[in-house]
DOSE-99966 format. One record per residue (C-alpha): residue in three letters; x, y, z; residue number from 1. Coordinates in Angstrom, 2 decimals, always signed. Each point is the difference from the previous one (the first is absolute). Layout:
N
{'ala'; {X; Y; Z}; NUM}
...
***
This chain:
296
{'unk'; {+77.47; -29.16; +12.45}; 1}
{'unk'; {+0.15; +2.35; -2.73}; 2}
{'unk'; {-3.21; +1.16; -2.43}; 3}
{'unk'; {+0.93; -1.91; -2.74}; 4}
{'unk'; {+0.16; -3.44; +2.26}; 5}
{'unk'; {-3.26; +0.51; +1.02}; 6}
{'unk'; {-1.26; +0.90; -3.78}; 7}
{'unk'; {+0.94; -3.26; -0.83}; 8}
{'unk'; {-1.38; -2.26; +3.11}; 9}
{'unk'; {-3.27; +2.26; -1.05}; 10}
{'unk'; {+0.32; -1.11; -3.60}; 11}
{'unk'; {+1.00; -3.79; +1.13}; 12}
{'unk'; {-3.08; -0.38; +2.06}; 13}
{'unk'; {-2.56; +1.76; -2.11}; 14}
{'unk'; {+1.04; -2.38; -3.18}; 15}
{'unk'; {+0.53; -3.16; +2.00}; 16}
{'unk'; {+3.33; -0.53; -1.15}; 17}
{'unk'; {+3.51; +0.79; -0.95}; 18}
{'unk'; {-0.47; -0.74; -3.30}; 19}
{'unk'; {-2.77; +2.52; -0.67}; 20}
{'unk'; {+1.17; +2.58; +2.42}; 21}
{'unk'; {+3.37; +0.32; -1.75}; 22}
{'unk'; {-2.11; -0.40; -3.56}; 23}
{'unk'; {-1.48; +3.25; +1.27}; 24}
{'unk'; {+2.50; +2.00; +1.86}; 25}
{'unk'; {+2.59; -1.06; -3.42}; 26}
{'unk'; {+2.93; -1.19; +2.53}; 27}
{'unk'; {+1.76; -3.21; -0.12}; 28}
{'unk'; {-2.05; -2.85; +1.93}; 29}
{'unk'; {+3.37; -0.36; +1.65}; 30}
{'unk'; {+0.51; +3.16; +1.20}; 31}
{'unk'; {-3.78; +0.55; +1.28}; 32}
{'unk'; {+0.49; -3.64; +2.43}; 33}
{'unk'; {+3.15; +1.99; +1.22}; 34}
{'unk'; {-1.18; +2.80; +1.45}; 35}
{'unk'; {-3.44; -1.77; +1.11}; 36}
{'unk'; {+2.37; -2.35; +2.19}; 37}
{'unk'; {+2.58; +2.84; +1.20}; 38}
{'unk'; {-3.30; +1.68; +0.61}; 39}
{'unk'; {-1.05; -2.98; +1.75}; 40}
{'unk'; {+3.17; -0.24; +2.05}; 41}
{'unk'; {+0.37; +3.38; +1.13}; 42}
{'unk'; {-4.46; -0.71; +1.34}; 43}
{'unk'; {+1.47; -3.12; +1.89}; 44}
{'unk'; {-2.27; -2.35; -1.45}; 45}
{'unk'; {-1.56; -1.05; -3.77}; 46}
{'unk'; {-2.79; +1.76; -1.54}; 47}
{'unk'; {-1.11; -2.52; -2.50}; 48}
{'unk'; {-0.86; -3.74; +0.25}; 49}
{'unk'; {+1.78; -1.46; -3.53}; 50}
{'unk'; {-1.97; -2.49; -1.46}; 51}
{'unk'; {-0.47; -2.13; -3.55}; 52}
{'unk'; {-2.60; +2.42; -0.52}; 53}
{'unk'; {+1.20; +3.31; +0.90}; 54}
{'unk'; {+0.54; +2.18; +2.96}; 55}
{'unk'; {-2.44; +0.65; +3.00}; 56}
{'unk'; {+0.00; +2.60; +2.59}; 57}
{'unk'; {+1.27; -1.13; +3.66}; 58}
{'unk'; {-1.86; +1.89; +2.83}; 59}
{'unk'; {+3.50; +2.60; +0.54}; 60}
{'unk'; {-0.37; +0.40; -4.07}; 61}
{'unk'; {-4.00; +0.78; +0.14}; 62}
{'unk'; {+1.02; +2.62; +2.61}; 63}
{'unk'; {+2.54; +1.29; -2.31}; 64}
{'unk'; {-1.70; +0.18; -2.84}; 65}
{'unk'; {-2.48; +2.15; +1.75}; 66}
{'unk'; {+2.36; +2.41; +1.40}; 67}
{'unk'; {+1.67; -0.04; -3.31}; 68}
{'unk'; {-2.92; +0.96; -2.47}; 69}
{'unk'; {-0.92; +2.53; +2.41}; 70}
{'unk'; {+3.90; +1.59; +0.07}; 71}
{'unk'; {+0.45; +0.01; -3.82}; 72}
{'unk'; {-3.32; +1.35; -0.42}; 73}
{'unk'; {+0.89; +2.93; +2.54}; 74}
{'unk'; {+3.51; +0.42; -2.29}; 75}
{'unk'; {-2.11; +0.12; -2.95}; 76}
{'unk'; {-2.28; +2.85; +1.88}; 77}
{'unk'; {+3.10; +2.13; +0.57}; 78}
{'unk'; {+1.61; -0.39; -3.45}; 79}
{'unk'; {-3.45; +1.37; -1.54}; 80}
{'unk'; {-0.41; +2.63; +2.41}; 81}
{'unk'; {+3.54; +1.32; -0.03}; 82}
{'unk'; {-0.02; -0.10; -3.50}; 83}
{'unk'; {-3.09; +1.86; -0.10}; 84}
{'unk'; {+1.74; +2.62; +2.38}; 85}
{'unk'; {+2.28; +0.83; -3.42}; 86}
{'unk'; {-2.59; +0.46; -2.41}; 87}
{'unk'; {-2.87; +2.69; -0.33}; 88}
{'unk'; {-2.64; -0.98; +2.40}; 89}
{'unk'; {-3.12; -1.74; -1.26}; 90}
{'unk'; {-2.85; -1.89; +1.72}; 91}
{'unk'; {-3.19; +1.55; +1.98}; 92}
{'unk'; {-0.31; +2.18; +2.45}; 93}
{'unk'; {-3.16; -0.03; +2.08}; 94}
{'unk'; {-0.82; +3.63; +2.10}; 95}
{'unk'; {-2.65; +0.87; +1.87}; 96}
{'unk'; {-0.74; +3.96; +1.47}; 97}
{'unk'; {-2.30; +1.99; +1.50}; 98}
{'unk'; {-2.55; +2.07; -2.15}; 99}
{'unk'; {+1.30; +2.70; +0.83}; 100}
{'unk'; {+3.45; -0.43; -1.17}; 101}
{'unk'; {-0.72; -2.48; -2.73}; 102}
{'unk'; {-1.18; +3.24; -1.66}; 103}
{'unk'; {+2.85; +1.34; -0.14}; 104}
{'unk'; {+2.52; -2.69; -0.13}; 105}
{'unk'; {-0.74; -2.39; -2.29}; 106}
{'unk'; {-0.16; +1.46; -3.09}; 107}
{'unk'; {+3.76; +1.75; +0.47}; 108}
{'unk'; {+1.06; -3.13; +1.01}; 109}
{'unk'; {-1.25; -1.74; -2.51}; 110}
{'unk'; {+2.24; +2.31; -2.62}; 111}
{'unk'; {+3.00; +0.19; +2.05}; 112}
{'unk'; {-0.30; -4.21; -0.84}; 113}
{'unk'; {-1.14; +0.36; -3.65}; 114}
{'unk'; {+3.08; +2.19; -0.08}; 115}
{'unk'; {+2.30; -2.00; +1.85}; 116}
{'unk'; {-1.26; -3.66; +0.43}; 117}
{'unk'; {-1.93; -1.01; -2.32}; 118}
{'unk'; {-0.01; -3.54; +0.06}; 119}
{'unk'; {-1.58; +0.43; +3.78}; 120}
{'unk'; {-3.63; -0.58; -0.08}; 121}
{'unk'; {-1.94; +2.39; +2.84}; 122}
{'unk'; {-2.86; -1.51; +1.60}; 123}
{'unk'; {-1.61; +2.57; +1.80}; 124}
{'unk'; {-2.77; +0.47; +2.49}; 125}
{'unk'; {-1.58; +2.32; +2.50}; 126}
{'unk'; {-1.11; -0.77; +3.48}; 127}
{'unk'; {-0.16; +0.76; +3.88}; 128}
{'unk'; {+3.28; -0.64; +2.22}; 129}
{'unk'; {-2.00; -2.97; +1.40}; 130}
{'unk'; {-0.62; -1.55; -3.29}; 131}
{'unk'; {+3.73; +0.40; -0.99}; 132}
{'unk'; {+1.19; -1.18; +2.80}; 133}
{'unk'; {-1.61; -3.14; -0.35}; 134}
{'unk'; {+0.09; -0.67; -3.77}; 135}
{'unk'; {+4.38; +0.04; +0.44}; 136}
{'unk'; {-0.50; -2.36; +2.66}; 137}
{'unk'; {-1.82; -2.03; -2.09}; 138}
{'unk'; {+2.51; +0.63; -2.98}; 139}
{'unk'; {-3.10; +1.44; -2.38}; 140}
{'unk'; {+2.71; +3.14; +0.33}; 141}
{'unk'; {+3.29; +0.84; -0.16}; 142}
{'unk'; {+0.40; +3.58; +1.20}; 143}
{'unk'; {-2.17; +2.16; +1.48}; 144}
{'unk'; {-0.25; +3.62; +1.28}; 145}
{'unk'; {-2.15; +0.08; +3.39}; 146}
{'unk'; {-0.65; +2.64; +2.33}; 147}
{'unk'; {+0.44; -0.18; +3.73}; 148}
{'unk'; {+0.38; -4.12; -0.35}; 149}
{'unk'; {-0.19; -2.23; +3.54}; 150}
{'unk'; {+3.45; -2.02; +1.00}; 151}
{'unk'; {+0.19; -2.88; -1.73}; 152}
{'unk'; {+2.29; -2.87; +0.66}; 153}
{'unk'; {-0.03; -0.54; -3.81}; 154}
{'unk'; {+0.51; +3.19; -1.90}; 155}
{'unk'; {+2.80; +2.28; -0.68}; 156}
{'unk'; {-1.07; +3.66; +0.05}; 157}
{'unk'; {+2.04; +2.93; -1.18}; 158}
{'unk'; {-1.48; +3.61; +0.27}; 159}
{'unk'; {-0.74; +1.54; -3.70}; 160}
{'unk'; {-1.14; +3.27; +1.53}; 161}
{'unk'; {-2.02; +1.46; +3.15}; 162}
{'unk'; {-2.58; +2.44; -1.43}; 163}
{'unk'; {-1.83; +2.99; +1.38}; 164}
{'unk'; {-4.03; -0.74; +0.58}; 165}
{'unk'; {-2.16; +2.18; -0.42}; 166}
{'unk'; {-3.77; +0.77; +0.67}; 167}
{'unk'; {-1.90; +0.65; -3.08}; 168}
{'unk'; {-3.64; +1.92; -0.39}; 169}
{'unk'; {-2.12; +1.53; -2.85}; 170}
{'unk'; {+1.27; +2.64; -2.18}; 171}
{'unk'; {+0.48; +3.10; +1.77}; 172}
{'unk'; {-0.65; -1.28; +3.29}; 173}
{'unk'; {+0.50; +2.69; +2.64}; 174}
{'unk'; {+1.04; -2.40; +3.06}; 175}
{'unk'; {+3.34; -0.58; -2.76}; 176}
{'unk'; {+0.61; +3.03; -1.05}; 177}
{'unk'; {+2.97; +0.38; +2.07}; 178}
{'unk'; {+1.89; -3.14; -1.55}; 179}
{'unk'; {+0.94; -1.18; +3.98}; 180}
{'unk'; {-2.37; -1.37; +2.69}; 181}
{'unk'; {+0.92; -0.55; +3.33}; 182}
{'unk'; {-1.23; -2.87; +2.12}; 183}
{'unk'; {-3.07; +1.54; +1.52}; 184}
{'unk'; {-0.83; +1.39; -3.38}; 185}
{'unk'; {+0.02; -3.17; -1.43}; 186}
{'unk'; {-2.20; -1.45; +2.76}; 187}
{'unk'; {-2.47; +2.55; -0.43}; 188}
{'unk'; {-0.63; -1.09; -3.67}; 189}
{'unk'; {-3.88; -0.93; -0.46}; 190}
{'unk'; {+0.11; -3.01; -1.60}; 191}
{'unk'; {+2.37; -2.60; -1.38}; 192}
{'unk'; {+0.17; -2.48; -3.48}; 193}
{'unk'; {+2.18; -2.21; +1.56}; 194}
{'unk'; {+2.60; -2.47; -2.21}; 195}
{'unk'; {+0.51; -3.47; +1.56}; 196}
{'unk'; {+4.00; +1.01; +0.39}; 197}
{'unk'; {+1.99; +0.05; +2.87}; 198}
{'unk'; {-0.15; +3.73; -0.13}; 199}
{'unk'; {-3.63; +0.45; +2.40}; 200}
{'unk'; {-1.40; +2.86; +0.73}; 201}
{'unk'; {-0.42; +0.64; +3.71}; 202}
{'unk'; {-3.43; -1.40; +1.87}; 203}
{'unk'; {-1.13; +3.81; +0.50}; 204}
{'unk'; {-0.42; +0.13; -3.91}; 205}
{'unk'; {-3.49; -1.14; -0.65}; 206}
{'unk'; {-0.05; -2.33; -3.07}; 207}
{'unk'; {-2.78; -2.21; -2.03}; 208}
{'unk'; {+2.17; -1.03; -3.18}; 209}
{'unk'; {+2.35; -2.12; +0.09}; 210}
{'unk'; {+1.62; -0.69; -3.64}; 211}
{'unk'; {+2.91; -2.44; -1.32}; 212}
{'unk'; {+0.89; +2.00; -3.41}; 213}
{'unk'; {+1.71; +3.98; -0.04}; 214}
{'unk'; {-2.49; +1.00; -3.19}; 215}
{'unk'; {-2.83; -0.20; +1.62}; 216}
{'unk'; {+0.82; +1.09; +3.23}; 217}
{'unk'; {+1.26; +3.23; -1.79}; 218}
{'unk'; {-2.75; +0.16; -2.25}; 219}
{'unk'; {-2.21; +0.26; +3.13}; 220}
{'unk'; {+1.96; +2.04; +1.99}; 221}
{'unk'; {-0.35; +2.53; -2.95}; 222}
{'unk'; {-3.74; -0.02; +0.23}; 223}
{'unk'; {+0.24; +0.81; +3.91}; 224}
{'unk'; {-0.78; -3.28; +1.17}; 225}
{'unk'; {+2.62; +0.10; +2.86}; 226}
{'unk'; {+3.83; +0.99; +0.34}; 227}
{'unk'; {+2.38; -2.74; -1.25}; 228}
{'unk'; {+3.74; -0.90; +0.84}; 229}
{'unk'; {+2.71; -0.75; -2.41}; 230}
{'unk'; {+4.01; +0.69; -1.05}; 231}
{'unk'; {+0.47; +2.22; -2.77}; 232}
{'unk'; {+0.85; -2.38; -2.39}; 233}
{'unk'; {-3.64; -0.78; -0.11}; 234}
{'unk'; {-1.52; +3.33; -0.43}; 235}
{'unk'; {+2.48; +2.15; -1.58}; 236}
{'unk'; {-1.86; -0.05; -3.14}; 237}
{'unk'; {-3.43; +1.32; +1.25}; 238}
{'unk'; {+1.94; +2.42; +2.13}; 239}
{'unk'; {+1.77; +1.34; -3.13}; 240}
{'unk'; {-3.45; -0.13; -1.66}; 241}
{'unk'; {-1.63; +2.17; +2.93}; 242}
{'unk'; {-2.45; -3.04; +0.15}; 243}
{'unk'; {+0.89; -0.71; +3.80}; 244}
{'unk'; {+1.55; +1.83; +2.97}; 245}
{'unk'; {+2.55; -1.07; +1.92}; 246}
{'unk'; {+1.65; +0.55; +3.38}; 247}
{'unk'; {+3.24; -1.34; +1.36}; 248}
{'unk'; {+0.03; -2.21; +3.21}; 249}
{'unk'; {+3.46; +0.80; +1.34}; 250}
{'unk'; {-0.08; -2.85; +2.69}; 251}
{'unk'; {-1.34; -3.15; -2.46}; 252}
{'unk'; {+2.19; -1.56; -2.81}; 253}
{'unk'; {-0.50; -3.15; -2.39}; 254}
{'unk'; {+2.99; -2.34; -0.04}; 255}
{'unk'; {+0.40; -1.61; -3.63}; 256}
{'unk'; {+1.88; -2.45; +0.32}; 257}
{'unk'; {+1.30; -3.11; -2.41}; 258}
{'unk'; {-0.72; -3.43; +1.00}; 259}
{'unk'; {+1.56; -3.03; -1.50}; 260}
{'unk'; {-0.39; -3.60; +1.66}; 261}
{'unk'; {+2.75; -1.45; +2.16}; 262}
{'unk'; {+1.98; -2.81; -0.91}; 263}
{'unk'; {-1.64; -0.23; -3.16}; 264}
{'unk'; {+2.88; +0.36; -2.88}; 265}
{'unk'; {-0.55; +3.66; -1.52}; 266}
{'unk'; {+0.98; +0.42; -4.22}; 267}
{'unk'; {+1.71; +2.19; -1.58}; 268}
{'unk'; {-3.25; +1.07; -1.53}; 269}
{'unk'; {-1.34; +0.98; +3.99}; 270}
{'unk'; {+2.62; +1.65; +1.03}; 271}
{'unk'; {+0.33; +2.16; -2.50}; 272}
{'unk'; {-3.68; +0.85; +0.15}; 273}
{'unk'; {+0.71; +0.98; +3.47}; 274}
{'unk'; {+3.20; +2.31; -1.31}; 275}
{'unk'; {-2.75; +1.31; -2.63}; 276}
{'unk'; {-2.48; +1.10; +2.79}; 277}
{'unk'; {+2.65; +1.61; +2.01}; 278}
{'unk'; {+0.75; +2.16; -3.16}; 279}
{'unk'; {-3.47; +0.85; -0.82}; 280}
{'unk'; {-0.79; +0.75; +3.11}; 281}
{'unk'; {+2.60; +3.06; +0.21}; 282}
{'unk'; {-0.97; +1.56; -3.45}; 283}
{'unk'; {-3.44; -0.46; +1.72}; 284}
{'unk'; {+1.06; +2.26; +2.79}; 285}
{'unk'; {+1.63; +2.64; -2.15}; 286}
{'unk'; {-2.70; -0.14; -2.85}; 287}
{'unk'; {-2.26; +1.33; +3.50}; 288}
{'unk'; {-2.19; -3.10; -0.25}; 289}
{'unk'; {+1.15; -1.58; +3.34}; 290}
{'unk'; {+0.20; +1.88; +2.86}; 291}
{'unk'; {+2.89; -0.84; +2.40}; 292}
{'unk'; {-0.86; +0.02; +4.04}; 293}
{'unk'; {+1.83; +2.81; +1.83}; 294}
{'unk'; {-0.02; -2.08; +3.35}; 295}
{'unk'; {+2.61; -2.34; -2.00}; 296}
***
């Protein structure tokens, strides 16, 4: 059985007949009823019931013809997409991040494509790792980056970069002076805003805020509220500003990490988002907005 066999039983059985199939395919009727019956032959039984009136599906030809529209459509799925693979990329792109680093990765990323891509459309979105997580499984997203993600039988992860955390407090603050805490420093700290991350601070840190968004959990942790807790891609700003202290945690990190779904066919368009991020990220680290973890 070759492709072109099955084309025309396809053909035969959508149009009824020989007469229209070959009408349609422009071959000789002749030579169309000649490579239906070799086909036929080489299947060990016939396909079609010939009649006055036409041709009609036997039970080993409905099967076939099933099989069959579902092969030439997978054929047609590879021509397009390896023909794709030779032209600039095009289509949409759909990434989701966290606050923090949306901040500072979108809108280079979003040049690097006007630049390079521009017939790729960006869709993109902020969230929490659990959000993420669940919007690829759901296929709202193609990409993500998440931080500190659970196993999951269903995504592929790849580490973008582990980051430095740090604890951050009101301008001038004299606990951060230093630029360092150790551990029983940090446990001594009065009082905690605390992010809904995976990066908690311990139970001997009193807290009564919990808060989903980075701006407003710095905005209060500038007004003395509490101490916060975040990688220096989130804060390098105010720190540069003098708006914020900040102390480095030497023993806690934030693993970014890309997540695309598994088994799910990935573009051109993704993947080469997920090249983009992977260069952004290092002029990120030595532009001094992204602070690499020394434990790596």
């Amino acid at each position: 059985m070759d492709l072109r066999q099955l084309r025309y039983f396809v053909a035969v059985a959508e149009r009824g007949g020989f007469g229209a199939a070959a009408s349609a395919l422009n071959v000789a009727q002749s030579a169309l009823s000649r490579h239906i019956k070799l086909l036929e032959h080489e299947l060990g039984g016939a396909l079609f019931e010939r009649g006055a009136r036409g041709v009609v599906l036997t039970e080993p030809g409905k099967v076939l013809l099933a099989r069959g529209r579902w092969l030439l459509g997978a054929v047609e799925d590879i021509r397009a997409e390896v023909s794709t693979e030779n032209r600039e990329p095009g289509g949409t792109v759909r990434l989701g991040a966290p606050s923090t680093l949306a901040d500072i990765f979108f809108a280079p990323l979003a040049r690097l494509f006007a630049e390079r891509f521009p017939r790729v459309h960006l869709e993109l979105s902020e969230g929490l790792t659990e959000e993420m997580t669940d919007r690829l499984l759901r296929a709202e997203l193609d990409i993500a980056i998440v931080t500190v993600p659970q196993p999951n039988d269903h995504l592929d992860y790849s580490t973008l970069v582990i980051e430095q955390v740090f604890v951050i407090g009101p301008a001038n603050d004299p606990r951060l002076k230093r630029g360092t805490l150790t551990r029983k420093e940090f446990d001594r700290l009065p009082a905690a805003i605390r992010p809904l991350s995976r990066t908690p601070f311990p139970p001997s840190v009193p807290s009564s805020l919990r808060v989903e968004s980075m701006t407003p959990l710095k905005q209060m942790v500038a007004l003395g509220l509490g101490y916060g807790m975040l990688p220096f891609s989130g804060i390098h700003q105010e720190v540069a500003a003098g708006t914020l202290s900040a102390a480095r945690l030497p023993w806690l990190q934030a693993d970014r990490v890309l997540a695309l779904p598994r088994g799910r066919p990935t573009s051109r368009a993704t993947r080469e988002t997920a090249a983009a991020l992977m260069e952004v990220c290092r002029h990120l680290i030595q532009d001094g907005k992204i602070l690499v973890s020394k434990n790596t």
